[in-house]
N, C-alpha and C positions, 0 to 999 in steps of 0.2 A: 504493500500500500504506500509506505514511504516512497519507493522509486516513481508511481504513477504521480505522486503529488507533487515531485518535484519536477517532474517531467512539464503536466501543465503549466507549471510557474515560468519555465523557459520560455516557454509559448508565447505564453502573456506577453510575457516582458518583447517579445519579437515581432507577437502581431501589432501590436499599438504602430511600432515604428513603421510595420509595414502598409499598415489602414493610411499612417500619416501621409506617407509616400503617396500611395492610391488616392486620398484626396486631395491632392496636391495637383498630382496629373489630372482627376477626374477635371478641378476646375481651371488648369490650362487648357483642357480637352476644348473645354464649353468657350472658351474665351475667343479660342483659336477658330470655332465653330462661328462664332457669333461676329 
């Protein structure tokens, strides 16, 4: 159980940065669009 819960915390820590990136481009996308 320990290994699964640390596993997710990597994650975490990973996805946010990666969401950031993604909305980042999402609204260059729109700008570039527009």
């Amino acid at each position: 159980m320990a290994q699964k819960e640390q596993k997710p915390q990597k994650s975490d820590k990973k996805a946010p940065a990666k969401t950031l990136k993604e909305k980042r481009a999402d609204k260059q996308a729109k700008k570039n669009r527009g």
